[in-house]
C-alpha positions in Angstrom: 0.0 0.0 0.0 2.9 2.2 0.9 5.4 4.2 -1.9 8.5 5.8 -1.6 9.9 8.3 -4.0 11.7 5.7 -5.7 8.5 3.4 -6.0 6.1 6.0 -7.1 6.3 6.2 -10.7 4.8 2.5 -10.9 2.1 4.1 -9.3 1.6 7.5 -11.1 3.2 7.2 -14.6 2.0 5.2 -17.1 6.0 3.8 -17.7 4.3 0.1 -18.6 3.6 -0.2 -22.0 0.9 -2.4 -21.0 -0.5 -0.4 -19.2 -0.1 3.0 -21.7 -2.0 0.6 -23.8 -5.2 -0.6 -21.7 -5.4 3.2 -19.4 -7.9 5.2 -20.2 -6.8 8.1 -22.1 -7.7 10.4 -19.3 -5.1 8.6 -17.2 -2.5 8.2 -20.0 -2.2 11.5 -21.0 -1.8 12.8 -16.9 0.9 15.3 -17.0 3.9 13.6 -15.7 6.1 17.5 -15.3 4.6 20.5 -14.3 5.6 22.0 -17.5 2.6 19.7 -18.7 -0.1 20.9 -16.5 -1.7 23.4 -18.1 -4.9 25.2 -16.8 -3.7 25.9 -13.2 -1.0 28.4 -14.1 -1.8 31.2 -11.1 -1.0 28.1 -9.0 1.6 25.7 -10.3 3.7 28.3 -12.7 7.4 28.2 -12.1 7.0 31.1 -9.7 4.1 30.1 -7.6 4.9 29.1 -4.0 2.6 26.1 -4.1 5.1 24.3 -6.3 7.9 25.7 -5.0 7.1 24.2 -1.8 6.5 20.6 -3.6 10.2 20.9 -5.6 11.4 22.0 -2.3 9.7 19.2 -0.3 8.1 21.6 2.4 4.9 21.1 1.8 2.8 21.5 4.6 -0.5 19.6 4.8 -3.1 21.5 1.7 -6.8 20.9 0.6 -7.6 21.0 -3.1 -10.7 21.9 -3.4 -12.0 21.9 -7.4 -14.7 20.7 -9.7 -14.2 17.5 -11.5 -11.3 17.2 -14.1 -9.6 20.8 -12.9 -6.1 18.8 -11.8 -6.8 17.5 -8.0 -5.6 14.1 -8.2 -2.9 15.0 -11.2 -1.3 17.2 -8.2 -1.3 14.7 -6.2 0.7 12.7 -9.0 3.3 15.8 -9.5 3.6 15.8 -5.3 4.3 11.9 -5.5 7.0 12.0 -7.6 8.7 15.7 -6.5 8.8 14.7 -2.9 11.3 12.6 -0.8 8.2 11.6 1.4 6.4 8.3 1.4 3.5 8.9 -0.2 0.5 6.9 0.3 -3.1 7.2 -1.7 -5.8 6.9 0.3 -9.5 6.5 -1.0 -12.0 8.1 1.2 -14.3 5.8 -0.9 -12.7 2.3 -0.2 -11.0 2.9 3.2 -11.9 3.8 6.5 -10.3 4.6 10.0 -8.7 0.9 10.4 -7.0 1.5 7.9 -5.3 4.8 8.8 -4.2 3.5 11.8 -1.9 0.7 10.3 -1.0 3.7 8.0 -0.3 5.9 10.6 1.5 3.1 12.7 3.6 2.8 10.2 4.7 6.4 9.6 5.6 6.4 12.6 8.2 3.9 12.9 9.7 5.6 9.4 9.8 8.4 11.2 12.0 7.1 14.3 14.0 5.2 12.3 15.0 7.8 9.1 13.2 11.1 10.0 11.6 10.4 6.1 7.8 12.0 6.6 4.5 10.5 5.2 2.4 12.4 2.6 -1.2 10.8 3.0 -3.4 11.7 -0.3 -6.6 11.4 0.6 -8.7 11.5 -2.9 -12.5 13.1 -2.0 -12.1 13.6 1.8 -15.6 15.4 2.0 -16.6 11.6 2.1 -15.6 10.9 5.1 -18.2 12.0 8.3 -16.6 14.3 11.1 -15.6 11.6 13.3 -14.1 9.6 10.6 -12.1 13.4 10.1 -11.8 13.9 14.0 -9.3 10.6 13.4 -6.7 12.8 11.0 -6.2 15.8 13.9 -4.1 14.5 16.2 -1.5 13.1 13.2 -1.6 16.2 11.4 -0.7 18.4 14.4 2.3 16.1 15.4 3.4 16.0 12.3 2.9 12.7 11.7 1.5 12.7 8.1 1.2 15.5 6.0 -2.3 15.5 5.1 -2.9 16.1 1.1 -7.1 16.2 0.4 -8.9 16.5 -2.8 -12.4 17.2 -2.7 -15.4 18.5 -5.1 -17.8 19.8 -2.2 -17.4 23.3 -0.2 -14.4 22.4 2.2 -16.4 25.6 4.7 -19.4 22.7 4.5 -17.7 19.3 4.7 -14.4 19.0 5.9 -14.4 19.7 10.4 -12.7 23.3 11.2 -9.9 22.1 13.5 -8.8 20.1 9.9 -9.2 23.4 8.1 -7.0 25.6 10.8 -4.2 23.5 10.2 -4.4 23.0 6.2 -3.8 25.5 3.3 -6.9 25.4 1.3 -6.0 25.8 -2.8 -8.6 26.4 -4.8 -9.1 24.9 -8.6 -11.0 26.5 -11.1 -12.9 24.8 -14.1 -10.1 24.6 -17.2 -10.8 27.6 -19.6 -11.4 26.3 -23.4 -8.0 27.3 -24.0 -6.5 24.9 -21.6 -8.9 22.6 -22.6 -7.8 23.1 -26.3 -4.1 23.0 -25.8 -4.9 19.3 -23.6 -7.2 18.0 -26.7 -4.6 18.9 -29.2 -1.7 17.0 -27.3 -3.8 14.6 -27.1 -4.3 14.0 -31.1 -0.3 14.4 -31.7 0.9 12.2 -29.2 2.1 8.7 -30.7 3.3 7.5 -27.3 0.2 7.8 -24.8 -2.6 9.6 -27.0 -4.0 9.2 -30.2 -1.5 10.1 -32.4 -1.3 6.9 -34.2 -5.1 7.5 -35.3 -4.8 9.8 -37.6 -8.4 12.2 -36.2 -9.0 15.4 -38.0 -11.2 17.6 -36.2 -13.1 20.1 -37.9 -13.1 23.7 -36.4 -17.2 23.1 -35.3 -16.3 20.0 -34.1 -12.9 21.0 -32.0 -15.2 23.7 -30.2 -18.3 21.8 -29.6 -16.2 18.9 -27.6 -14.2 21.6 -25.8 -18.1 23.1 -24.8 -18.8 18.9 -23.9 -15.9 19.0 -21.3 -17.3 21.7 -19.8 -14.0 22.7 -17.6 -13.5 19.1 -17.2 -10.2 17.6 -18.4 -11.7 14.2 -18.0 -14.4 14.4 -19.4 -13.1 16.4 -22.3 -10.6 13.0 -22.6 -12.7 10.4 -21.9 -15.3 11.5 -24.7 -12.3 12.0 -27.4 -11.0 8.9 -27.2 -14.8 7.5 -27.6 -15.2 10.0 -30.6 -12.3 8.9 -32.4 -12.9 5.5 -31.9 -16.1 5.8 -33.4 -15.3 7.3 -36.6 -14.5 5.3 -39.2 -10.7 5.4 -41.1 -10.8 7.4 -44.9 -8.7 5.9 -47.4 -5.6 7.3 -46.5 -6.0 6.2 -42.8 -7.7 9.3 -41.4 -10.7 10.0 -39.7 -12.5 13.0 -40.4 -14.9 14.0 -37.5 -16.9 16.9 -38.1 -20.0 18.6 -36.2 -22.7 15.7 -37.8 -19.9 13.0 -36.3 -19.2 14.5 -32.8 -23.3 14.5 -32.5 -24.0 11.2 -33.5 -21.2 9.7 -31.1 -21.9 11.9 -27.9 -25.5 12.4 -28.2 -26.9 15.4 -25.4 -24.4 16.4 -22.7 -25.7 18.0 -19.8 -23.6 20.5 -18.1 -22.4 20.2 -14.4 -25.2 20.7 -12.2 -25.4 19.1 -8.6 -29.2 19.6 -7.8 -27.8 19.3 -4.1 -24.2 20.4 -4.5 -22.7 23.9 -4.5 -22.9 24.4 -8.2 -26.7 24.6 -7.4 -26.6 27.3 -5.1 -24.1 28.8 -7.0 -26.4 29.0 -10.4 -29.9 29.8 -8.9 -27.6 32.7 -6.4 -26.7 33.4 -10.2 -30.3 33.8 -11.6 -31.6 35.7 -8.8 -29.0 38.7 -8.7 -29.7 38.8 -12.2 -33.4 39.4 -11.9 -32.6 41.8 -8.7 -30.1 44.0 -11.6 -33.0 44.0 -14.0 -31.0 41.6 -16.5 -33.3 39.5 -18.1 -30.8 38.3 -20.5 -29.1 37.0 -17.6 -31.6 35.6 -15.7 -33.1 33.9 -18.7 -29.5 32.4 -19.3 -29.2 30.7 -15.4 -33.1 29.0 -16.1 -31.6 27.4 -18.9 -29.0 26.1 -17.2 -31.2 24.9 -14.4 -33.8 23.6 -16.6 -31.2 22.2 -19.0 -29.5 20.6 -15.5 -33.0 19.0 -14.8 -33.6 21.2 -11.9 -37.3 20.8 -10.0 -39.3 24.2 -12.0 -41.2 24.0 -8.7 -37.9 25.1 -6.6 -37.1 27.6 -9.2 -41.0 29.1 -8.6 -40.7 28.9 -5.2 -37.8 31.3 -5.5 -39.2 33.3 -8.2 -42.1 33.8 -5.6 -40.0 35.0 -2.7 -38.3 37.5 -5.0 -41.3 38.9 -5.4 -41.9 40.5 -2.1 -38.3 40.6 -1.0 -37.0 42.4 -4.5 -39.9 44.5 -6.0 -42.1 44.2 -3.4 -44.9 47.5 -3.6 -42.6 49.2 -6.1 -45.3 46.7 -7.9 -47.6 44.8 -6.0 -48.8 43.0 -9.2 -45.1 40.6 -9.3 -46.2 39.0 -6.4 -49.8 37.9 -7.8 -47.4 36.7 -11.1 -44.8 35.2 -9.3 -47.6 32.5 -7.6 -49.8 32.3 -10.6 -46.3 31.3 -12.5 -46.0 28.7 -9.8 -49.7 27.3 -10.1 -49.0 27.0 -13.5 -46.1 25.0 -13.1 -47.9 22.4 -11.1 -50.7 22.4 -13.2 -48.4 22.5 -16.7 -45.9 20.3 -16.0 -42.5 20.1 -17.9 -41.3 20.8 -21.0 -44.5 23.4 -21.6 -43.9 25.1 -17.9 -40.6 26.2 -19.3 -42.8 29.1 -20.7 -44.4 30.0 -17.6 -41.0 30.1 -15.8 -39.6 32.4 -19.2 -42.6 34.5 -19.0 -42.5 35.3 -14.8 -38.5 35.3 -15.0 -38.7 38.1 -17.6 -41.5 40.2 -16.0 -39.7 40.2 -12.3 -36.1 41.3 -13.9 -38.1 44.2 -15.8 -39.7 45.7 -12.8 -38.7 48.2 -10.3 -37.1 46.9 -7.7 -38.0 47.8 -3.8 -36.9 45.9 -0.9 -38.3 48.4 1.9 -40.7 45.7 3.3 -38.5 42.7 3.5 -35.5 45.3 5.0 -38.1 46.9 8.0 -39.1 43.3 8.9 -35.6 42.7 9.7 -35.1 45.7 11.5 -38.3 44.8 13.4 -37.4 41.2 14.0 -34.0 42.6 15.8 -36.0 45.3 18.0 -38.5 42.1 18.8 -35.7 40.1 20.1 -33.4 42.9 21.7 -36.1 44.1 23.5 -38.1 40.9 24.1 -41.6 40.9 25.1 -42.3 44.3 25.4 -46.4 45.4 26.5 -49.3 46.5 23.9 -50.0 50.0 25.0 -53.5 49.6 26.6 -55.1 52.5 23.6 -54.5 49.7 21.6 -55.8 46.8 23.2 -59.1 45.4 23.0 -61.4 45.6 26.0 -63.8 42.4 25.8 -64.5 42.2 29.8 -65.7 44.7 32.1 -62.4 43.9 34.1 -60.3 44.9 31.0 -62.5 48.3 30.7 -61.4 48.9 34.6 -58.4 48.3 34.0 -57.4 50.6 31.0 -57.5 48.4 28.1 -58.6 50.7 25.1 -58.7 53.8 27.1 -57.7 56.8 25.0 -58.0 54.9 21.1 -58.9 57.1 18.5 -61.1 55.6 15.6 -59.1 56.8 12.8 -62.4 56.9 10.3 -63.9 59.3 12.9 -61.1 60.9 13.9 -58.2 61.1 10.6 -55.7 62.6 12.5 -55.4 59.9 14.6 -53.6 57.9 11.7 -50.5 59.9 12.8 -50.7 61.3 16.2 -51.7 58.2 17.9 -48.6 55.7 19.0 -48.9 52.1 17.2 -45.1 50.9 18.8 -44.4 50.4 23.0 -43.2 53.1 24.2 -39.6 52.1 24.4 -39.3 52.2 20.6 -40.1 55.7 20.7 -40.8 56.6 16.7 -38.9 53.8 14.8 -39.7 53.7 11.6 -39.5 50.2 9.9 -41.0 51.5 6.6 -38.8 53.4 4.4 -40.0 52.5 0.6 -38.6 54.2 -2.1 -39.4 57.4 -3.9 -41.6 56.0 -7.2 -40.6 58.1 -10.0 
C-alpha cells in the first residue's frame, strides 16, 4: 500500500507499455512534469509558492478543493514523484479509519528510524463523516502525516474546522477552453500515450463543440475524445475526419455540471436571482436554462421566483407577487417541457420591474427590536377591551377611531413606548 519516492512512478506514470495501452486516455495522458499541467497556471507556474514548496519538499498539509477534471488528483501525481516523502493514496471511498491507523502506525516507525515523513493523499475527503475526520487531527498536528485532500464539495461545508485551521486550502478553477484546447490537441499528436497513431481530424465546429462537452473538465473532455475517435470510421488514406454531424451522433446530449444538491446549485440559482434583482433579463433567462437544462425541479425555481417577489420588487409593484404564484400554479398544473414558458414569461417580467426591498429590509429591523427588546407590552389605547375587568383596567382607554377621527392615523402611538418613533418603513421614492 505504501510508496517511496523511488516506487512512485509505478504508481503514477503510465511507464508500462501495457498499461499505456489498456489506461484510459484520461489517465495516459496525466501530466507527468509540471511543464505539462496546463490550466492551473496562477497556481503551479514556475514562480508560484505552491510548487515551489512541492520541488522543495516543504509542503505543509493542503486541501484541493475543485470541480471535476480541474487537476486535483494529477497534483497529487506531481507531489508523488517531487517529494522525498512516502507517499500513500488513500481512498476516502474504499478505506476507513482501520485503515489509517496501520498507515499511521507505520509512519511512525519511518519516522523514528530515518526522520523520512509521510504524505497521506486522501482522494475526496468530503466523504468521510466528522468523526471519521476527528481521526486525522491528532497526526496532522504532530506532524505525523502530512495530510494532502482532494475534494469537489465546499471544504467551509464538509471538511471539520480544526482540519481546516491547520491546512492551506488551494482552490481549482474549471479549465478555460483554451486549456482545454491545448490538452485536446496534445492529445491527437501524441504517438506514445494519446491518439496520435489515429490519424483524427477535427473540424473547427467539431474541436469547439467537444471543448463546450468538457465543460471545464479535463476528464471528461478526454474520456469522450477517445470515444469519438474511436467511433469514426478510417478514410482511405488512414484518417478520420470528425466533423460537427460526427461528434453529434457519437456523444448524443451532454448535460452541463449541475449538482441539484451540491454547491454548483446554489451557485447558479444565487446566479439567476442577482440577475433578476439587476434588471437583467438576458441574464436571468441564461441561469433558467441552465437549471432547466441541469434538470432542476421548476417548482424550486418558482418557489424562488415567488419570494423574489416580495423581498426584490415588493410594492414598487404589488402586481409581481400575484405573477410570481400564478407562474407557480401554472407549473404544477403544466408540468414540464411546456412550464418552461411559464418560468420564461415570470423570469422576464420580475427582472423588468422596479425593484424595492423596503418591506422585506423593515421586517428585519423589526425582527432585531423584537428580540433585543423581548416581550415588550401593547399599549393599553391599543388593546381590546372584551371584559368589564379589562375596561377597569385601562385596556382601550384613549383609542382614537381613525375613520372618525383622521388625525389619529398619525398622532396616535402604534409601537411600545420604548421604541419611541422607529420607523421600519422606508419605501422608495416611485418616480
Amino acid at each position: 500500500m505504501t510508496r517511496s519516492r523511488d516506487q512512485a512512478p509505478d504508481l503514477f506514470t503510465p511507464s508500462d507499455p501495457q498499461y499505456t495501452v489498456e489506461a484510459p486516455l484520461p489517465e495516459r495522458m496525466r501530466p507527468r512534469e509540471f511543464a505539462d499541467f496546463v490550466g492551473q497556471d496562477e497556481l503551479v507556474g514556475p514562480n508560484c509558492p505552491l510548487r515551489k514548496a512541492i520541488e522543495a519538499d516543504r509542503l505543509s498539509s493542503v486541501i484541493f478543493w475543485g470541480p471535476p477534471g480541474s487537476g486535483k488528483t494529477t497534483l497529487a501525481h506531481l507531489i508523488a514523484r517531487h517529494t522525498k516523502a512516502q507517499f500513500i493514496p488513500f481512498s476516502a471511498v474504499t478505506s476507513g479509519v482501520p485503515e489509517l491507523r496501520t498507515i499511521i502506525k507505520a509512519a511512525e516507525q519511518l519516522r523514528a528510524i530515518n526522520g523520512q515523513r509521510t504524505i497521506l493523499f486522501v482522494d475526496e475527503i468530503h466523504r468521510f463523516n466528522k468523526a471519521q475526520q476527528d481521526a486525522f487531527l491528532p497526526h496532522v498536528e504532530r506532524g505525523t502525516i502530512i495530510l494532502v485532500g482532494a475534494t469537489t464539495e465546499n471544504p467551509s461545508f464538509e471538511i471539520i474546522s480544526p482540519l481546516l485551521s491547520r491546512s492551506l486550502v488551494v482552490v481549482l478553477k474549471p479549465l478555460t477552453e483554451e486549456a482545454l484546447g491545448q490538452i485536446l490537441d496534445r492529445a491527437l499528436v501524441d504517438v506514445e500515450r494519446g491518439l496520435g497513431t489515429w490519424k483524427a481530424r477535427f473540424s473547427p465546429e467539431a474541436r469547439q463543440r467537444l471543448i463546450a462537452f468538457g465543460n471545464g473538465d479535463a476528464r471528461a473532455l478526454l474520456t469522450s475524445l477517445e470515444f469519438v475517435v474511436a467511433q469514426a470510421p478510417a478514410g482511405s488514406d488512414g484518417v478520420r475526419e470528425i466533423d460537427g454531424a460526427t461528434l453529434e451522433a457519437a456523444l448524443g446530449k451532454k448535460a452541463l455540471r449541475y449538482d441539484k444538491t451540491g454547491e454548483e446549485h446554489y451557485n447558479v440559482i444565487s446566479a439567476y436571482i442577482k440577475s433578476l434583482r439587476d434588471s437583467d433579463a438576458n441574464g436571468a433567462l441564461y441561469w433558467l436554462a441552465r437549471m432547466l437544462d441541469a434538470g432542476e425541479d421548476p417548482k424550486f425555481i418558482a418557489r424562488r421566483m415567488v419570494i423574489f417577489a416580495s423581498e426584490d420588487v415588493g410594492n414598487a409593484d404589488p402586481l409581481a407577487i400575484l405573477v410570481a404564484t400564478s407562474v407557480a400554479q401554472a407549473v404544477q398544473f403544466v408540468g414540464l417541457p411546456e412550464a418552461q414558458i411559464n418560468l420564461a414569461q415570470g423570469t422576464t417580467y420580475l427582472a423588468s420591474r422596479p425593484k424595492d426591498n423596503a418591506s422585506y429590509v423593515g421586517l428585519l429591523e423589526a425582527l432585531k427590536d423584537a428580540k433585543t427588546y423581548g416581550n415588550l407590552g401593547v399599549p393599553l389605547h391599543l388593546r381590546n377591551a372584551v371584559t368589564s375587568l379589562m375596561k377597569d383596567l385601562g385596556y382601550g382607554t384613549g383609542y382614537r377611531y381613525v375613520h372618525d377621527d383622521p388625525p389619529a392615523r398619525t398622532e396616535q402611538t402604534h409601537l411600545p413606548p420604548p421604541l419611541g418613533d422607529r420607523r421600519y418603513y422606508r419605501p422608495k421614492p416611485r418616480e
